[in-house]
C-alpha positions as CSV (number, residue, x, y, z in Angstrom):
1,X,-1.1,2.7,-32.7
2,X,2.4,2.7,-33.6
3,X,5.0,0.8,-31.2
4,X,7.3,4.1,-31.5
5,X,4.6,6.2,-30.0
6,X,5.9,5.4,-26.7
7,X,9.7,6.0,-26.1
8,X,11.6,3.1,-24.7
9,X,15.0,3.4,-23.0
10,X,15.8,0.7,-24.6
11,X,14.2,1.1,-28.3
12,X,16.4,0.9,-31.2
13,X,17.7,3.9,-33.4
14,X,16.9,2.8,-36.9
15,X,13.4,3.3,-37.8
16,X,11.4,-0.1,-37.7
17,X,9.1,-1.1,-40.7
18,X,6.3,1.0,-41.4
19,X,3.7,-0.4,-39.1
20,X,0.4,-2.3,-40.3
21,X,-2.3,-0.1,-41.4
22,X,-4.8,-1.9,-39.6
23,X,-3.5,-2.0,-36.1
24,X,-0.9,0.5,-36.3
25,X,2.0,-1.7,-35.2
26,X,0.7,-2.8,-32.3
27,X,-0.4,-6.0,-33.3
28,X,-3.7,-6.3,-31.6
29,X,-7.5,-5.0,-32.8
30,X,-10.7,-4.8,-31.5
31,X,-13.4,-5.8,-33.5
32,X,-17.1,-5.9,-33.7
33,X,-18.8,-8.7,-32.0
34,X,-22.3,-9.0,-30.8
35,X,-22.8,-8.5,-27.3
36,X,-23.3,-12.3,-26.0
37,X,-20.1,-12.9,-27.9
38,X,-17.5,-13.5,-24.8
39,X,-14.9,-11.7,-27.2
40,X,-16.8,-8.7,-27.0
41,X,-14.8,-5.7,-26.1
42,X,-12.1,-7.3,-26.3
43,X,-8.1,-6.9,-27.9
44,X,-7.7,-9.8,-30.7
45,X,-4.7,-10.7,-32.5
46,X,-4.3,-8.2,-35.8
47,X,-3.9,-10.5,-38.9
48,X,-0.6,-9.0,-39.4
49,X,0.9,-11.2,-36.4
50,X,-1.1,-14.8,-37.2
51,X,1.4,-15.7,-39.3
52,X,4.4,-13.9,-38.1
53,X,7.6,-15.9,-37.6
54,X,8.8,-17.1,-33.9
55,X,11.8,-14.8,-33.7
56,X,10.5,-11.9,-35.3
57,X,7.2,-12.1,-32.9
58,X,9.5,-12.0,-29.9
59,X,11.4,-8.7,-31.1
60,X,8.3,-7.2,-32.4
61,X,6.6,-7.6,-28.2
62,X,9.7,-6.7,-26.9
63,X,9.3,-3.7,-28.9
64,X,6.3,-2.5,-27.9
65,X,6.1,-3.8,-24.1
66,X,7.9,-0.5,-23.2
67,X,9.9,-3.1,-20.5
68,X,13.3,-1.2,-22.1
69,X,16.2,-2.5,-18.8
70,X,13.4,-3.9,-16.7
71,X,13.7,-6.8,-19.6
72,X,16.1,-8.2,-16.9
73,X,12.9,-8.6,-14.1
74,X,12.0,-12.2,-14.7
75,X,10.9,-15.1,-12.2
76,X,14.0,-16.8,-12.3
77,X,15.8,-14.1,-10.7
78,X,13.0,-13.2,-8.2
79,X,13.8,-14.4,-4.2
80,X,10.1,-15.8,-3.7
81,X,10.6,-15.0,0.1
82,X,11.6,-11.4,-0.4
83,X,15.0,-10.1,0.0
84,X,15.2,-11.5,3.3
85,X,14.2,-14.7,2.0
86,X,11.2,-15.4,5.2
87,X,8.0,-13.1,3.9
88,X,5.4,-14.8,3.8
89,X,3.6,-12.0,2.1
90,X,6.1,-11.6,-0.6
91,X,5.6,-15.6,-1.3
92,X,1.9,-15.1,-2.2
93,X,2.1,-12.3,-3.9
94,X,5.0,-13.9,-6.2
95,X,2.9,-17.3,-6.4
96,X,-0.4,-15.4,-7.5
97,X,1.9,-13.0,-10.0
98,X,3.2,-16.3,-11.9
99,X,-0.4,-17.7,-12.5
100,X,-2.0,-14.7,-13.8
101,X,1.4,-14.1,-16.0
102,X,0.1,-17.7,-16.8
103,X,-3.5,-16.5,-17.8
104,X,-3.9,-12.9,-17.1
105,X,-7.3,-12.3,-15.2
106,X,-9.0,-9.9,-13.3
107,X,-6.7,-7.2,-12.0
108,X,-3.6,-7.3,-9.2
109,X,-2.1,-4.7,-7.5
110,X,1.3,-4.8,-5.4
111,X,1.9,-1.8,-2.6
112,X,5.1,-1.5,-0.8
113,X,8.0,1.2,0.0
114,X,11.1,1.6,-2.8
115,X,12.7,-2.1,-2.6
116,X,10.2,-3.9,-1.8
117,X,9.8,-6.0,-4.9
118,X,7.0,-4.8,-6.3
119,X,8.4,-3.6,-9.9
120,X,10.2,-6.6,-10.1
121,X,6.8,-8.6,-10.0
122,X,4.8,-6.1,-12.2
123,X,8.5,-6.6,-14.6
124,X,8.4,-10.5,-14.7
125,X,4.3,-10.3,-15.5
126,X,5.3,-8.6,-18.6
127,X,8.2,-10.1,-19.4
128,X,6.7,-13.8,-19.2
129,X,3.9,-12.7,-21.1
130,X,6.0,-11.7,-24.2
131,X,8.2,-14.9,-23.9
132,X,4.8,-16.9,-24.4
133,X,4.3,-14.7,-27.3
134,X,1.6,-12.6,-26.1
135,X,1.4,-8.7,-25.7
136,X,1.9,-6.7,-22.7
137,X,1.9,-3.1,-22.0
138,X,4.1,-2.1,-19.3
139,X,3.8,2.0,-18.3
140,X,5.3,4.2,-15.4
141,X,2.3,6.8,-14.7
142,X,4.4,9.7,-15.1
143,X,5.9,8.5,-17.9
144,X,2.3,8.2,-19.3
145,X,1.1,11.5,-18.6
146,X,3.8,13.2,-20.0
147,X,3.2,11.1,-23.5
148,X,-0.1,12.1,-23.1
149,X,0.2,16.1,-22.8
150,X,2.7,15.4,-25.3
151,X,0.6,13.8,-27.7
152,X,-1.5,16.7,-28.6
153,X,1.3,18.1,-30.4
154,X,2.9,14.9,-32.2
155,X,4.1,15.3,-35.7
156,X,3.1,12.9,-38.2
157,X,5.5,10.6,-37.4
158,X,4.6,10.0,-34.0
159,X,1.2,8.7,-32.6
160,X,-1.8,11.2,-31.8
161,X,-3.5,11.8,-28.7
162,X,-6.4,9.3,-29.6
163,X,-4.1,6.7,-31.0
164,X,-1.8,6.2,-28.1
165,X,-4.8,6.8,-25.8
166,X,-6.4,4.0,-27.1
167,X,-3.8,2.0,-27.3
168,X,-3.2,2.3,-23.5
169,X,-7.3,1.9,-22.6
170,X,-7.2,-1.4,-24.6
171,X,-4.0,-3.1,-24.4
172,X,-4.4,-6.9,-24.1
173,X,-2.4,-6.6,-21.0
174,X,-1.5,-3.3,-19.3
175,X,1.0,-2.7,-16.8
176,X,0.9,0.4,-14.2
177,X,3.6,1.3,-12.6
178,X,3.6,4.2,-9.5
179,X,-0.1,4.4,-9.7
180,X,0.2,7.0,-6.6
181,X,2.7,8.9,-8.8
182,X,0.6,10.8,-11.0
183,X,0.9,14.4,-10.3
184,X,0.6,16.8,-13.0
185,X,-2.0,19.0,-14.0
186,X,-6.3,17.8,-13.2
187,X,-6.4,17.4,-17.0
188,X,-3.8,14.7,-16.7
189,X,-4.9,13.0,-13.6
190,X,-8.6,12.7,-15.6
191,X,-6.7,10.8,-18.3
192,X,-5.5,8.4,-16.1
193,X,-9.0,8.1,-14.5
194,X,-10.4,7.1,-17.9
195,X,-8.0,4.4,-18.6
196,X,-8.5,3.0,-15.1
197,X,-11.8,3.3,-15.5
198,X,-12.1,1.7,-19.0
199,X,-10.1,-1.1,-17.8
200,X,-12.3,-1.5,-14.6
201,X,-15.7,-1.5,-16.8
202,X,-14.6,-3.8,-19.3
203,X,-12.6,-6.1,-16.8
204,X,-9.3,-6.1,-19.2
205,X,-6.3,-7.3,-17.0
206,X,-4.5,-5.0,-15.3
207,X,-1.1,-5.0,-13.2
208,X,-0.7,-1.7,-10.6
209,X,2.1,-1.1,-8.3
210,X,1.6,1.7,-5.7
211,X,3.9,3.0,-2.6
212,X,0.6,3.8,-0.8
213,X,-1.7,1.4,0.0
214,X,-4.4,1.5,-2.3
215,X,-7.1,2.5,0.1
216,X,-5.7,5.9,0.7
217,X,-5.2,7.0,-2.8
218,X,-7.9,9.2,-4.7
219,X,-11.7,7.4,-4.2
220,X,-12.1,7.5,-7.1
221,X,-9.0,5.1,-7.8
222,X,-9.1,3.5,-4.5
223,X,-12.9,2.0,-5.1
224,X,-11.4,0.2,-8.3
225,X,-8.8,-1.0,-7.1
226,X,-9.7,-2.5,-4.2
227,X,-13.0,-3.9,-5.3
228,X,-12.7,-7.8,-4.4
229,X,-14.3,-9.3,-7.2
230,X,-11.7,-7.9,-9.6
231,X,-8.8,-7.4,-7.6
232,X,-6.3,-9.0,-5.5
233,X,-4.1,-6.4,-3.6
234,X,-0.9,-7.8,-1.8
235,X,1.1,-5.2,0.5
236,X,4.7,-5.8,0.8
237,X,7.4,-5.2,3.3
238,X,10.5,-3.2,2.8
239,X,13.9,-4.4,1.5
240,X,15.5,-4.8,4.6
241,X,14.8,-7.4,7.3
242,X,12.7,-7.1,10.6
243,X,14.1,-4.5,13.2
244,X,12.6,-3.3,16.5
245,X,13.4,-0.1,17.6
246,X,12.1,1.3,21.4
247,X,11.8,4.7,23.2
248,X,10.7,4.7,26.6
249,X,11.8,1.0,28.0
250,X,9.3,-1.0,26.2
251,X,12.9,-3.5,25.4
252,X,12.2,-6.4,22.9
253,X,12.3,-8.6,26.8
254,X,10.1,-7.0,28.1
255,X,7.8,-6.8,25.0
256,X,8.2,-10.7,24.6
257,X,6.6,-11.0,27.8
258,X,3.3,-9.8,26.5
259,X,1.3,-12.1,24.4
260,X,-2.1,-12.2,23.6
261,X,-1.7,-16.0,25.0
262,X,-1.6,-14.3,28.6
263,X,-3.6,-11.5,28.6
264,X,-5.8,-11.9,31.4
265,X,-9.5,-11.7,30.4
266,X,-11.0,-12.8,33.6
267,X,-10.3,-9.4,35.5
268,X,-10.8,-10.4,39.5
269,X,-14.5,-8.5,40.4
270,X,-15.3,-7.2,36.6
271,X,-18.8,-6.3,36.3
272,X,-20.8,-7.6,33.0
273,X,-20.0,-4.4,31.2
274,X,-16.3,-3.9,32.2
275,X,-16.0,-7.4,31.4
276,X,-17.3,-7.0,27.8
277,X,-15.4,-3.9,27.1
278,X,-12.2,-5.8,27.7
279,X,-13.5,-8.4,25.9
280,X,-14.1,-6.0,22.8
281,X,-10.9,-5.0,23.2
282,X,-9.0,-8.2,22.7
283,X,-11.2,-9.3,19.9
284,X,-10.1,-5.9,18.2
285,X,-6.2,-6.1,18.6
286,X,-6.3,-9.6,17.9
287,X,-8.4,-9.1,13.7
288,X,-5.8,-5.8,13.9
289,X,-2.5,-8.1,14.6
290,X,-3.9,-10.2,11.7
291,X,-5.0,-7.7,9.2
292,X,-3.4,-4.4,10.4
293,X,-4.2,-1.3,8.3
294,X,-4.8,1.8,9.4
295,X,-5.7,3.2,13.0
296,X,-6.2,1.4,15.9
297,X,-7.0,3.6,19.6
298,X,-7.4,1.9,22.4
299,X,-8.5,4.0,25.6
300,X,-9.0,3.2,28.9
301,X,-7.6,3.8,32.6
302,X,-4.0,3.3,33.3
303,X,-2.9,-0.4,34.8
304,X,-5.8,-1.9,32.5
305,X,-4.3,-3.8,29.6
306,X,-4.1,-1.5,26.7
307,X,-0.5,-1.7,26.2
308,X,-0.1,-5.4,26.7
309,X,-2.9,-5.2,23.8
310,X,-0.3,-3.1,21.6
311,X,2.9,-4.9,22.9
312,X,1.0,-8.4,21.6
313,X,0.1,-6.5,18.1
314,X,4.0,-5.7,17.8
315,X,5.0,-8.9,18.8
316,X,2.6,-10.4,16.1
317,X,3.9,-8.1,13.9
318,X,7.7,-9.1,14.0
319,X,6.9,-12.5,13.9
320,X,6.1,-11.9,10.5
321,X,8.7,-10.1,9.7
322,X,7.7,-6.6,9.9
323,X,9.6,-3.6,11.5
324,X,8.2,-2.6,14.8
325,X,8.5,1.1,16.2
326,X,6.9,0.8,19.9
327,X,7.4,4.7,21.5
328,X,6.3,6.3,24.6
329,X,5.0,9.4,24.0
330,X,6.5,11.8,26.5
331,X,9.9,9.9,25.5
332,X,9.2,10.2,22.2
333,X,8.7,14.1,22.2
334,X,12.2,14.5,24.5
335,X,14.0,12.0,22.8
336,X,13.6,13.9,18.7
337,X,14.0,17.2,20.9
338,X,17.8,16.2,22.2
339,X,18.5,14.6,18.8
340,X,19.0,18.2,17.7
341,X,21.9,18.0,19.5
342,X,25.8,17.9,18.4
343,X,27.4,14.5,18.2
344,X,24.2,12.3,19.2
345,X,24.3,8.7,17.7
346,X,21.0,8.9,16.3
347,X,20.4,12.0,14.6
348,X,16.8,14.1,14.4
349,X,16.5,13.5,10.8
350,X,17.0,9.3,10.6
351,X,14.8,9.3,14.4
352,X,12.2,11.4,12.9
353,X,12.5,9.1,9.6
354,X,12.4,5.5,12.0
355,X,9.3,6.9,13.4
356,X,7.5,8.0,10.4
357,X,8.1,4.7,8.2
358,X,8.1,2.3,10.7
359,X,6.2,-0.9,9.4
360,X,4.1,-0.6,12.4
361,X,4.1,2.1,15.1
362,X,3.0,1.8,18.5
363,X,2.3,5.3,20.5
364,X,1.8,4.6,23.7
365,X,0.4,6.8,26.5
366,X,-0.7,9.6,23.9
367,X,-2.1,12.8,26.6
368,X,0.4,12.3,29.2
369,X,2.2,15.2,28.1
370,X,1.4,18.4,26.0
371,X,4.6,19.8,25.3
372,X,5.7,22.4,23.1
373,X,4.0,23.7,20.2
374,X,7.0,22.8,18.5
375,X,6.8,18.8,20.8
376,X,3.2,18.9,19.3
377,X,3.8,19.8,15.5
378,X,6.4,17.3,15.1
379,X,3.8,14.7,16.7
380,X,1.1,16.2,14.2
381,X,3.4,15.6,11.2
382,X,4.1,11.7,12.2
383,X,0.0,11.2,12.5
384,X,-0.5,13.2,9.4
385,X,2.2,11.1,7.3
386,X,0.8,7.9,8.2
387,X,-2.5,8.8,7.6
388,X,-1.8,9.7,4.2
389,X,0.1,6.4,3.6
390,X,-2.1,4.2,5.2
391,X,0.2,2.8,7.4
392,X,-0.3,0.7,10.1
393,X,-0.6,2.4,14.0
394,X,-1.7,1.5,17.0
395,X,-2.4,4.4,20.0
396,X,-3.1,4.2,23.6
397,X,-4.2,6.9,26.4
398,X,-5.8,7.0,29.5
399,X,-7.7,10.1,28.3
400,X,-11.0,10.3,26.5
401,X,-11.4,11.8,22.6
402,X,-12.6,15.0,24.9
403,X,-9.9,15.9,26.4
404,X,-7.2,14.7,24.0
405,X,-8.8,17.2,21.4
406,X,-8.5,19.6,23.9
407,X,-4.7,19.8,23.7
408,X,-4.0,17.8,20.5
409,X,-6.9,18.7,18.1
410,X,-5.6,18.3,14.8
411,X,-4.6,14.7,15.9
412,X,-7.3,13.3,17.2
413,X,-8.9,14.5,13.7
414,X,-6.7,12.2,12.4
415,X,-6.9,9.0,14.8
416,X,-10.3,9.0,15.6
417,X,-11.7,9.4,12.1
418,X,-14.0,6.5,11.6
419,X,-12.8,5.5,7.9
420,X,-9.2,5.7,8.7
421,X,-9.3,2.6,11.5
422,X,-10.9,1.7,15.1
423,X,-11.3,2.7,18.0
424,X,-12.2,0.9,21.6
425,X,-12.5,1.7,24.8
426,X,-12.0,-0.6,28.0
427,X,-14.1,0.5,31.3
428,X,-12.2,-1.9,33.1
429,X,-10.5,-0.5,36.5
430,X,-7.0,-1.1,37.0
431,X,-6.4,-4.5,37.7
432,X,-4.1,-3.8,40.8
433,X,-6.0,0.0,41.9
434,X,-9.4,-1.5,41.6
435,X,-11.8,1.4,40.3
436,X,-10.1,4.8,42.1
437,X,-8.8,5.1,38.2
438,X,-11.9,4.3,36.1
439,X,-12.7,6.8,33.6
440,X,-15.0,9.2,34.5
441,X,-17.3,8.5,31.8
442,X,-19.2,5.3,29.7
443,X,-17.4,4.4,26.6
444,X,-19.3,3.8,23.7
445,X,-19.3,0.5,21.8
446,X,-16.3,-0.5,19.8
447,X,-16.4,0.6,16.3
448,X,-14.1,-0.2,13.2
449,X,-13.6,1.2,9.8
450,X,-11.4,1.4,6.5
């Protein structure tokens, strides 16, 4: 397990002192115990390091931490609010990051966009660990894989395969960084399973940091990582702070205006079951304002409260910070079509890029148009991304599942996939129509999924 096994940007020229021939040079063992022994499976200090000098212990971690620049990621230069100094999100997860760098247990995982911190936590994990004088491993995944493929052909000099692969499965402390970044061939991707898996099975404390959210990577991965009694999984926001952005004359007013404080539940002349659906409805946006992942569809008949739903989930949402993307459909489609267009302020490419990363993105009035195929691909694509990444996305339409797959199939695949969010119907006529707009058929019970 030699420290020069895995390159460092950081790591000296000269050739350090030939490592210990008990623990390689990576200053930590595991040794035999009996089961009942609660150091069991567990990474001990190698003798080589019991009596090893203050100065020399520091160089020796710094050495083999693989932190190279990131050495300047520590808690004293981490903004505890977040760049914009106000997320409360970002708080937690840099409160809960300084006890376990305190006494690492159990496993935590930080997801968020390029900037939003969460290297710089994963960083000053490692970084306080090695000023207490304790080991840490920290890793980019593709970094990893590649010393891995590599490793089957290392000269003597350099670790083998089963060195440095042990040496990963059973660091005292192992840092992943880009857990969603491992690409590379099956055979790689395995490799990574195993030391995930390793880790998991022996509970051995573990650091990830993602882009996605966990929940949408490989099952296999996702199960781990989000199992609660190991893991605690913060999601962070983006660098920048809170913006709102609008298509279609939902202005941040007029949005204001609808709270979930004066949504109407009472209805004038409801019956028990229209009642309840609307009912159902609320209680859905209201755990999806608090905890919003995924999908969340809300149909029902125009005029009955499915976009002041929506408009209170955004408002909810920028309270806290996040950026808000609230788009009428129809508007939507012409809008990125005349973007094409010489000279426009907002370009295609940063609309289309607004849409697709917003922190959350309202589509309201999904049906009312078709469009082109070309309307309707672009539409596909935006669904399709944030599937994938897991972000957050709340749709309304005065059509049923029915006849929205009718014209936007691939779609509705997405949206109305049980594991990918929720979906709720409200029966309740328009409150100003009375029931001429009801929709034509019973609604079945609200459901909800991850």
């Amino acid at each position: 397990m030699a420290e020069a096994s895995i390159p460092s940007a950081a790591a000296p020229e000269e050739r350090a002192d030939p490592p210990c021939a008990q623990c390689g040079g990576a200053g930590f063992v595991r040794r035999e115990r009996p089961v009942d022994d609660p150091r069991f499976g567990r990474a001990e200090p190698c003798i080589c390091v019991l009596d090893e000098a203050e100065d020399a212990r520091r160089a020796r971690l710094e050495r083999i931490s693989n932190l190279g620049s990131l050495t300047r990621f520590t808690f004293e230069n981490l903004v505890p609010g977040g760049r914009n100094g106000e997320s409360e999100w970002f708080r937690a997860a840099c409160e809960a990051a300084r006890t376990f760098a305190q006494e690492p247990a159990g496993w935590l995982v930080f997801s968020g966009p390029s900037g939003s911190g969460k290297t710089h936590l994963a960083a000053a994990i490692a970084n306080a660990r090695v000023a207490l004088g304790a080991p840490a491993l920290f890793m980019v995944v593709p970094d990893l894989l590649d010393h891995l493929r590599a490793s089957y052909e290392a000269s003597e000099e350099d670790l083998s395969f089963a060195q440095l692969f042990e040496q990963v499965r059973n660091a005292p402390l192992l840092l992943l960084d880009d857990i969603d970044a491992a690409s590379g061939t099956p055979w790689a991707r395995e490799k990574l399973f195993q030391v995930v898996n390793h880790r998991y099975n022996a509970e051995l404390p573990t650091v990830f940091t993602a882009s996605l959210r966990p929940r949408v990577l490989d099952e296999r991965l996702a199960t781990r990582l989000c199992d609660e009694r190991l893991s605690r999984v913060f999601v962070l926001e983006g660098a920048g702070p809170a913006t709102y952005h609008q298509v279609g004359g939902m202005t941040r007013d007029r949005l204001a205006a609808m709270q979930f404080h004066n949504f109407d539940l009472r209805g004038a002349g409801l019956h028990a079951e229209e009642r309840d659906s609307l009912d159902a409805a609320f209680r859905s946006a209201l755990a999806y304002a608090d905890d919003p992942q995924g999908w969340l569809v809300m149909l029902g008949p125009n005029g009955c409260g499915k976009t002041h739903l929506a408009a209170a989930i955004a408002n909810r949402a920028l309270g806290r910070g996040h950026s808000v993307f609230f788009a009428v459909v129809p508007d939507l489609i012409d809008h990125l079509r005349a973007s094409f267009a010489p000279g426009k302020e907002v370009g295609y490419d940063e609309l289309f890029d607004q849409v697709r990363n917003a922190g959350l993105l309202v589509l309201d009035d999904l049906g009312a148009q078709a469009g082109s195929p070309w309307a309707q691909e672009k539409l596909y694509q935006v669904v399709n991304y944030r599937t994938v990444a897991g972000l957050p996305t709340v749709v309304t339409s005065d059509q049923s599942m029915a006849e929205l797959g009718a014209v936007h199939q691939r779609i509705v695949a997405r949206i109305a996939d049980p594991h990918a969010g929720a979906l709720v119907n409200i029966i309740a006529p328009h409150y100003r129509l009375g029931r001429s707009l009801a929709p034509r058929h019973p609604a079945p019970a609200p459901r909800r999924g991850r």
